[in-house]
C-alpha positions in Angstrom: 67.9 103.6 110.9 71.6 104.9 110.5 73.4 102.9 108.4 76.3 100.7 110.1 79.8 102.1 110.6 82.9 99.7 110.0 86.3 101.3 111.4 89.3 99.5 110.6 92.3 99.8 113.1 95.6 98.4 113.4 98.0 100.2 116.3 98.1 103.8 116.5 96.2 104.6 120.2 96.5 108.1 119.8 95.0 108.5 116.3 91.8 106.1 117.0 90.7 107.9 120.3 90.9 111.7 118.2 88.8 109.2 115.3 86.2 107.9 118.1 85.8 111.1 119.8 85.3 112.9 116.6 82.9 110.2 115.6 81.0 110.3 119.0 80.9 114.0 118.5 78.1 113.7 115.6 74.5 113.6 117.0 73.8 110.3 115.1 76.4 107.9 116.7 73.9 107.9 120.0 71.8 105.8 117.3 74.3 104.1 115.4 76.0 100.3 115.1 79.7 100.7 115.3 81.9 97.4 114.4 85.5 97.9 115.0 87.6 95.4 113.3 91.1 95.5 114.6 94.1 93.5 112.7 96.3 91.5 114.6 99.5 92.5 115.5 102.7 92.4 113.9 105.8 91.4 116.2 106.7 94.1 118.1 103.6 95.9 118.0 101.3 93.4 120.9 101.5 96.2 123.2 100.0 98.9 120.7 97.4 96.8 119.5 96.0 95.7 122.9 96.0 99.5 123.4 94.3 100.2 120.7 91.7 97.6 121.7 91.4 99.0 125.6 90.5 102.7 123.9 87.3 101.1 121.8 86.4 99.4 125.5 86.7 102.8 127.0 83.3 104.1 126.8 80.2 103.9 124.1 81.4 105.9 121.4 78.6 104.8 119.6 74.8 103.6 120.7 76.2 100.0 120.0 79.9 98.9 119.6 80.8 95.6 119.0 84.9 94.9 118.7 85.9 92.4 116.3 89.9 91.1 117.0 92.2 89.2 114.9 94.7 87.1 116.2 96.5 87.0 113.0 97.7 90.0 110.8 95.6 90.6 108.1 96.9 93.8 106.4 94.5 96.8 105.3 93.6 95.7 102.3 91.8 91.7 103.3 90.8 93.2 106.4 88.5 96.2 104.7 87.5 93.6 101.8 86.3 90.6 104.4 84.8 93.5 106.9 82.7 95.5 104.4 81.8 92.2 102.8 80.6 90.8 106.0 78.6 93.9 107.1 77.3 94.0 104.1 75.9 90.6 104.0 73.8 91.8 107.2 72.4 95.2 105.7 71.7 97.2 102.6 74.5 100.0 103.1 78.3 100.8 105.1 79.9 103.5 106.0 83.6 102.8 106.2 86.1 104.5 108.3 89.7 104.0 109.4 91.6 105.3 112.2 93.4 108.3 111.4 90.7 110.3 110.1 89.3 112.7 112.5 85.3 114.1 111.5 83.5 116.9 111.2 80.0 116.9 113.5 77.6 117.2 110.3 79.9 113.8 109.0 77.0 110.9 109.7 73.9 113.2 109.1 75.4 114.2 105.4 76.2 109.9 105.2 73.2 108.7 105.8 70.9 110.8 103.5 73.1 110.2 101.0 72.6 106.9 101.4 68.9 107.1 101.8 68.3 109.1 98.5 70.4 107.3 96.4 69.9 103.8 97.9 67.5 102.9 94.4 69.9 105.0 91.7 72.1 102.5 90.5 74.5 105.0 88.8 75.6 106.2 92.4 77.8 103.5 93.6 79.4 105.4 96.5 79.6 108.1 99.6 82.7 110.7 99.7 83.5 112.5 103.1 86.7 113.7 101.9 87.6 116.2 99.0 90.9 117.8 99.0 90.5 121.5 98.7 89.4 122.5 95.0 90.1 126.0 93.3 86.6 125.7 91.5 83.5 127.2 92.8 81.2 124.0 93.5 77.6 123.4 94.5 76.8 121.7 98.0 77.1 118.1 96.4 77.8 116.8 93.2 79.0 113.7 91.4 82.4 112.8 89.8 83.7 109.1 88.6 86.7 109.3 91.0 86.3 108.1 95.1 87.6 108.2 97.6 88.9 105.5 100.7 89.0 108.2 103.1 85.8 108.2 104.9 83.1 106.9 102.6 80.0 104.6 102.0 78.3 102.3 99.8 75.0 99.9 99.6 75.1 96.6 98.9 74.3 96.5 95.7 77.3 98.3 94.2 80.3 96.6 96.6 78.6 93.6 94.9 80.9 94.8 91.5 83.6 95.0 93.3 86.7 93.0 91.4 89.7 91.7 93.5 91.4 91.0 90.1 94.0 93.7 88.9 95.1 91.9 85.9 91.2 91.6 84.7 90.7 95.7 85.6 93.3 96.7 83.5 92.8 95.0 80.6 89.2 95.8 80.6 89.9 99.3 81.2 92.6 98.8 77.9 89.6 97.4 76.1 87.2 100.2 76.8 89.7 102.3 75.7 89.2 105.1 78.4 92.6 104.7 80.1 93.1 108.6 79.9 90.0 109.1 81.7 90.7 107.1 84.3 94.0 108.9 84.9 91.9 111.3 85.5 93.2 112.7 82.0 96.6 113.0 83.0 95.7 114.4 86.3 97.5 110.7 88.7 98.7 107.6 87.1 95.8 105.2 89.1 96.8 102.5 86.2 100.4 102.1 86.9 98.8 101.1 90.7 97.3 98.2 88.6 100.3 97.0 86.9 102.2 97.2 90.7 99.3 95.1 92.0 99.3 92.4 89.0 103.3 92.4 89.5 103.0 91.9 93.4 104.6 95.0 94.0 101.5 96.8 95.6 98.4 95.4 97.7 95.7 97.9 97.5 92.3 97.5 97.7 91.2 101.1 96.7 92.3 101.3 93.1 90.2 98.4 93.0 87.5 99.6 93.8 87.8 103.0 91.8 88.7 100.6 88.8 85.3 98.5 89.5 83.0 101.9 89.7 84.9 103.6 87.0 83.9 100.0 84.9 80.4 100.2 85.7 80.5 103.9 84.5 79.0 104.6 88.0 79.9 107.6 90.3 81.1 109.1 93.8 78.9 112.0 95.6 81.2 114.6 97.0 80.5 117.4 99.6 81.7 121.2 98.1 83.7 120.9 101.4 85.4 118.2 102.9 84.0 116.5 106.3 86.6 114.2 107.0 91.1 115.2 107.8 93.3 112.7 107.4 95.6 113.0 110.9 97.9 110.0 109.8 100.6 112.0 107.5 102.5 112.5 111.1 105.1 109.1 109.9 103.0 107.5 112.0 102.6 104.8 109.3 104.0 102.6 106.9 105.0 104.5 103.6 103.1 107.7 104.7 104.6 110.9 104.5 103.3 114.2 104.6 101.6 115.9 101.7 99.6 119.4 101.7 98.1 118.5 98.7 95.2 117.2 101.2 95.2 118.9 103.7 91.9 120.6 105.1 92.3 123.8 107.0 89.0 123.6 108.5 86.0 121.0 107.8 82.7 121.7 106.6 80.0 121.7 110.1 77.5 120.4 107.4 76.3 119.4 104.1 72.5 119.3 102.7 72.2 116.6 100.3 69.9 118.1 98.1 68.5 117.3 94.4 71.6 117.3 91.7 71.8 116.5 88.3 73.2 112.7 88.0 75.6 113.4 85.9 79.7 113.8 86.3 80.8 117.6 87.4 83.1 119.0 84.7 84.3 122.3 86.7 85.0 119.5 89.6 86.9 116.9 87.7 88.7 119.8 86.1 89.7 121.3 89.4 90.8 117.4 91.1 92.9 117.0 87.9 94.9 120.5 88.7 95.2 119.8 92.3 96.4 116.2 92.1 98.9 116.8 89.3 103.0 116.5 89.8 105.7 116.6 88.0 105.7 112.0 87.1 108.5 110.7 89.2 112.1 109.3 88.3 111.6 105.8 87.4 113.7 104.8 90.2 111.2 106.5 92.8 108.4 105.9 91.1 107.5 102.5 93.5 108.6 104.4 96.2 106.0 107.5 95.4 103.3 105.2 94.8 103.5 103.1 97.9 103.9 106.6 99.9 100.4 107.5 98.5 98.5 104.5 98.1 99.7 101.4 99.5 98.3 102.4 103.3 95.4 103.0 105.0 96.6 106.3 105.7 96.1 107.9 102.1 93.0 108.0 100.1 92.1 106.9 96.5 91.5 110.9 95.0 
């Protein structure tokens, strides 16, 4: 069976119907469990929401929707940790979407054998649908120690390491003594994320969860080309601004999971470190940078 797919929505009507048509689009949703979990509104944003919630009522995007509301506003980051931990206590694996990505066709079909032939490896600890274009010349699939929060999966078995502490990642990660490397050696400054979250400053969930696989030593499977665009860098959202760093020109129609080595891909980590790097920010701007990247649903974890 196709593993269950969680979409997390807040109040952008326009974004989630291009997201569920896109998703409805993919021969697999006419056999698959969607569970919509939609935040509760803000003030000033009731009449969004409820519109939101009258586009998932709209048809059967899927060949089973349930909608699950929130009176009260949650925020991204306790809404995705409570939803993925609840779905998860009902199966073995997740596929976790939010509502301003927009899919390719061949986007549940590549998901789901994924997750069916690595379900027993415990070194794979997660599903990428997204990869920013790479000046490197890749095979179909291969592994990296970096993820992604922009269309991706999971089992079980590996959200079960997931640590909601920021102050106990970092100073584990100071401990191993691989803080370089999981700055993707120089590449983005993911541990400054951590010191904004001990300090209150930032509430993210995906550097957490990068921090817990990159612990683990485990790692991400990435398609050559990417299968999911990210249609929210319109200022349609909080702290999101737009960045052509990651953006897609066209998405892949498929990807074959085949047999790989299970090992990190050097030419890839290479190529994501070039392609993320910028010029570090003033001090002044740095909070500012960070939360335009990172603090919404609207960016992924690279």
């Amino acid at each position: 069976m196709p593993a269950n797919i969680a979409l997390f929505t807040y109040a952008r009507p326009s974004h989630i119907r291009r997201t569920l048509e896109s998703l409805a689009a993919n021969p697999q949703a006419s056999s698959s469990r969607l569970v919509v979990f939609s935040d509760g509104p803000r003030a000033g944003d009731e009449s969004k929401v409820a519109a939101v919630r009258a586009i998932v009522r709209e048809r059967a995007w899927c060949g089973e929707v349930e909608l699950r509301e929130s009176s009260e506003n949650c925020g991204l980051a306790v809404s995705i940790v409570s939803g993925v931990s609840a779905l998860l206590s009902e199966s073995e694996s997740i596929i976790v979407l939010e509502d301003d990505l927009e899919l390719s066709p061949g986007f549940l079909a590549y998901m789901n054998a994924a997750l069916e032939r690595y379900a027993g490896d415990e070194r794979v600890m997660s599903v990428a649908g997204y990869l920013p274009p790479l000046d490197a010349e890749l095979p179909e699939t291969f592994l990296m120690r970096t993820t992604t929060s922009w269309g991706w999966a999971t089992w079980r078995r590996a959200w079960a390491d997931y640590e909601p502490d920021a102050r106990s990642l970092a100073e584990r990660i100071r401990k191993t003594g691989q803080l370089d490397s999981f700055n993707l050696d120089g590449g983005y400054d993911y541990f400054e994320q951590l010191r904004l979250n001990i300090e209150g400053r930032l509430k993210t969930w995906a550097v957490l969860w990068y921090a817990s696989i990159f612990l683990r030593g485990g790692l991400t499977l990435h398609p050559r080309q990417s299968l999911v665009e990210n249609i929210g860098h319109d200022h349609s959202g909080t702290h999101c601004a737009p960045d052509e760093r990651f953006a897609n020109s066209r998405l892949a129609a498929s990807i074959a999971v085949g047999d790989i080595p299970v090992e990190p891909h050097a030419g890839a980590r290479v190529a994501m470190r070039e392609r993320l790097h910028t010029p570090s920010p003033k001090p002044r701007g740095l909070l500012r940078h960070l939360r335009a990247f990172f603090q919404t649903s609207h960016v992924a974890l690279r």
